[in-house]
N, C-alpha and C positions, 0 to 999 in steps of 0.2 A: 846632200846625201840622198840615195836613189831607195826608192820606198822596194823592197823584195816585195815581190808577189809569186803565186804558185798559181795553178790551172788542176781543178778536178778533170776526173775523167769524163764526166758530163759536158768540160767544156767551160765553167764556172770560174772565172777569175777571181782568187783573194787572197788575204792577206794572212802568213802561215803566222801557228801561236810562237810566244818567245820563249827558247830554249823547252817548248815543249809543255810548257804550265799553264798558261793561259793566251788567249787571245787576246791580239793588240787592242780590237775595241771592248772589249772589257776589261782592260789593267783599268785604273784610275788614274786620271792626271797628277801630276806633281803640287798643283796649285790646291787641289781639293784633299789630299794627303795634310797637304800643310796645315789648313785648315780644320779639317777634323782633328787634329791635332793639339793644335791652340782652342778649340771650341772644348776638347775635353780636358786640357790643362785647364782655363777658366771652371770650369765647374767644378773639377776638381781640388780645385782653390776656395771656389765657391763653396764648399761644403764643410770644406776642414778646417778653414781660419776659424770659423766659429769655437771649434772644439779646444783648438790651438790659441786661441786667447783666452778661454776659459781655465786652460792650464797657466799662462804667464800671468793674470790677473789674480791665480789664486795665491801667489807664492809674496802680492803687496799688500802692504798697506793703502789704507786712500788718500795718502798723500804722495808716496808713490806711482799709484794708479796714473794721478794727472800730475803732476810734477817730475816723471821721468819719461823716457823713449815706452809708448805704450806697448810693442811689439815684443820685448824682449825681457827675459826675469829681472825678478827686485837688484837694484844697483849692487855691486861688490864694493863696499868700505869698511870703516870702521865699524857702523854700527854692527856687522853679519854679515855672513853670506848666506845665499840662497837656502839653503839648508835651516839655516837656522830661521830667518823670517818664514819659509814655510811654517815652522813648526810651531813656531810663535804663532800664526794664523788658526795652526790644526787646533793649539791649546784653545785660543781662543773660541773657534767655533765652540767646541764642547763646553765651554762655561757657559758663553751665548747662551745657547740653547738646552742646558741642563743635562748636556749627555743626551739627548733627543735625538739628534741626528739619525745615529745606527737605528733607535729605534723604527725613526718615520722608513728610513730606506728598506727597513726588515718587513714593516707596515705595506709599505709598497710592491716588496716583492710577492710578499703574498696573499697580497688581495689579486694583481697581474697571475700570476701563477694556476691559482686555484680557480679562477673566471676562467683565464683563455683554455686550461684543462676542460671543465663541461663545458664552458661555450664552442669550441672545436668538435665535442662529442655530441652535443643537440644540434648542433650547424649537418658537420654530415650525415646526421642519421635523419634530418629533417630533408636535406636536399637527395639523400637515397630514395628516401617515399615517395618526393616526388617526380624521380627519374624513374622508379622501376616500379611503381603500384598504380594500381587503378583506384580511384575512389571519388565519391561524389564532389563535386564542386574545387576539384580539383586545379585549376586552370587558375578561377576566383583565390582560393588559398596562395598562388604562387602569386597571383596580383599584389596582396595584399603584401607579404611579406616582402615584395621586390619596390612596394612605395613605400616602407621602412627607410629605402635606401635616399630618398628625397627629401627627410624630414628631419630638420636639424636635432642633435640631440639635445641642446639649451630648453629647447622647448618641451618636451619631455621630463625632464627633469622637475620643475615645478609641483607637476600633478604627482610625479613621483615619491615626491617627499610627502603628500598629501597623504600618499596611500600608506607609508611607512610608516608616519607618524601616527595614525592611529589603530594601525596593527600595531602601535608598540617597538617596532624595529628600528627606528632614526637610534641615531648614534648607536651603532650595532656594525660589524664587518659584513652583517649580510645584506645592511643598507648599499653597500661597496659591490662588494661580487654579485647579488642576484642582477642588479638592471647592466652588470657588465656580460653576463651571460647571453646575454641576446647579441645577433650577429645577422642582421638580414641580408650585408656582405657574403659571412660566411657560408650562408645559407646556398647564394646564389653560388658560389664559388664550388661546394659541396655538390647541389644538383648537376651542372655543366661537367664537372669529373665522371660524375657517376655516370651521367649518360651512353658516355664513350670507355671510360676506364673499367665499366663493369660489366662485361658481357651477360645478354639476358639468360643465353643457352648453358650458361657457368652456372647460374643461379635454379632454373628448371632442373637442371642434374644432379643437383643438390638436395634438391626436394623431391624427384623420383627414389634417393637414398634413403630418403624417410629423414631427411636435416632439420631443426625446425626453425624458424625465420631469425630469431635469436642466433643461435648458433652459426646460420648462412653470414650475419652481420658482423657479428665478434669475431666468427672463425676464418672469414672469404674476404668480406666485404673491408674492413678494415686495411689486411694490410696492401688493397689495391689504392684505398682512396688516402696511402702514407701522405704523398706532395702535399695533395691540396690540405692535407690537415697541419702539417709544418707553416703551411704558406696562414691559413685561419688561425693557427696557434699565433703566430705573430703577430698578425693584424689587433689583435682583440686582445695579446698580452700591452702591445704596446699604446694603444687607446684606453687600457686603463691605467697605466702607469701615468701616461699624460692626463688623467683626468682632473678636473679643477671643479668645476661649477656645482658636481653629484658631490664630492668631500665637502665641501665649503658648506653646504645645504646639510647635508647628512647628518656629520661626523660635528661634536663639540670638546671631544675629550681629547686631551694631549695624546695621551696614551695609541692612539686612534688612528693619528693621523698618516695622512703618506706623506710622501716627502714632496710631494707639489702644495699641498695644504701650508705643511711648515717651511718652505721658502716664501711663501707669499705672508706669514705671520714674520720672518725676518725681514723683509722687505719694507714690512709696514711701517717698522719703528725709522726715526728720526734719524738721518745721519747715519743710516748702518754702515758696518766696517763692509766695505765692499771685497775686499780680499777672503773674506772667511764667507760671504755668499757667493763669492764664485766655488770656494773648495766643496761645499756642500752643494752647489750644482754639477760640478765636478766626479762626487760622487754618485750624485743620481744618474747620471747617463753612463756609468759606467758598466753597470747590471746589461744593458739595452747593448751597447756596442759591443760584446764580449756574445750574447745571445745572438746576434745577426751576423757577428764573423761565426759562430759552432753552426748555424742552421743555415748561412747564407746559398750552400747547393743545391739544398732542399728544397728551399724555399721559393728559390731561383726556376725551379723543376714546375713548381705546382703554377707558378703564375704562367709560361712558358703553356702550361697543357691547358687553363683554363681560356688563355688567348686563340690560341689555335684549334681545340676539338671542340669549340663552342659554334 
């Protein structure tokens, strides 16, 4: 087959686009199609099996578990069907665990909740100061909080509990939420929006109106810098929901606990019924995934502007 070519009026031989939509050296090959294809099908497997045995493992028992096809719900016999060994598992969990469960997860959502709220609100109003204010040692302050971002939290935590401990605060929810409140992330994330998302001349007209900085923030400045507070809101709900090492230190009381605490307390005993820690793992990710499919636009917005207008 004979390759069509066309001629500009300059005299320029090449090769016309197809049917008008794109040019031939820019379509993509058929082999690299296929490819990106199977590389997102893998990943995409890569991500969801996890979830997806977390659901078929909660529905057995642990004989079950390793004595049947792992991939697939509890056997249909005599003993039940699916249905009913779930529920046999659910009952179970809640004797387990003394009816704990809802609590640790209720525990969890609202230490994540009430943190990544102020942390999101001291993130951008820290990274505004220092996108749009002058003030001494200013450069040094953004040093400081951008080596935040280098320094494992494990280590932190120790001195943490030191400091809790004799203000009286361990075993307390604001042993939980104050050190989740910080965000040197979101800081950075915060600053890099405002830079570009806040016009300075927005801000000056503001205050020739006689606005007062307060007001410019809460009233202007907020609902420019929405993305990146959706995209901070997540990062820092979902680092405390995962947190283990600050509960474990922290928190002693049942009552207290979040539901990472109280999986690794079911974990601990001897032989646990594995079907009933998967369903209570089950339920912990369940808050998380329901949150990232409501804010996944948003969210998706802020990271997108803090890549590109930085």
């Amino acid at each position: 087959m004979t390759k069509k070519t066309a001629v500009t009026p300059g005299g320029v031989e090449y090769r016309p686009s197809i049917k008008g939509l794109q040019s031939r050296s820019l379509k993509p090959a058929m082999w690299s199609k296929i490819l990106a294809i199977l590389v997102m099908v893998i990943v995409l497997i890569y991500f969801i099996f996890p979830i997806y045995w977390v659901i078929i493992a909660s529905t057995k028992s642990n004989a079950e578990i390793s004595g049947s096809f792992g991939f697939w719900f509890a056997p249909h016999d005599d003993s039940g069907s699916v249905w009913e060994s779930t529920k046999a598992n659910y009952a179970g969990l809640l004797g387990w665990t003394k009816n704990m469960v809802w609590r640790w997860i209720g525990n969890s959502l609202f230490y994540s909740t009430v943190a990544a709220t102020i942390g999101t609100l001291v993130s951008v109003m820290a990274g505004y100061a220092l996108a749009k204010f002058k003030f001494p040692f200013k450069n040094g302050t953004a040093g400081i909080i951008m080596a935040g971002l280098l320094m494992p939290v494990s280590i932190l935590t120790v001195p943490m509990y030191v400091m809790f401990l004799h203000m009286g605060l361990n075993n307390t929810m604001a042993s939980i939420i104050v050190p989740c409140c910080v965000s040197p992330f979101g800081v950075f994330l915060g600053r890099v929006y405002a830079q570009t998302s806040v016009p300075t001349e927005l801000l000056e007209a503001a205050r020739i109106d006689g606005a007062g900085e307060f007001r410019i923030f809460f009233g202007m400045v907020l609902r420019l810098l929405a993305p990146a507070m959706v995209t901070i809101f997540l990062f820092i709900f979902v680092a405390t929901w995962n947190n283990f090492v600050l509960p474990q230190l922290m928190i002693s009381s049942e009552e207290l606990k979040p539901i990472t605490l109280g999986l690794y307390g079911m974990a601990s005993y001897f032989a646990p019924p594995y079907g009933q820690m998967m369903m209570a793992s089950l339920f912990g990710i369940i808050p998380l995934i329901v949150l990232f499919l409501v804010l996944q636009k948003y969210w998706q917005s802020g990271l997108a502007a803090g890549a590109v207008k930085g």
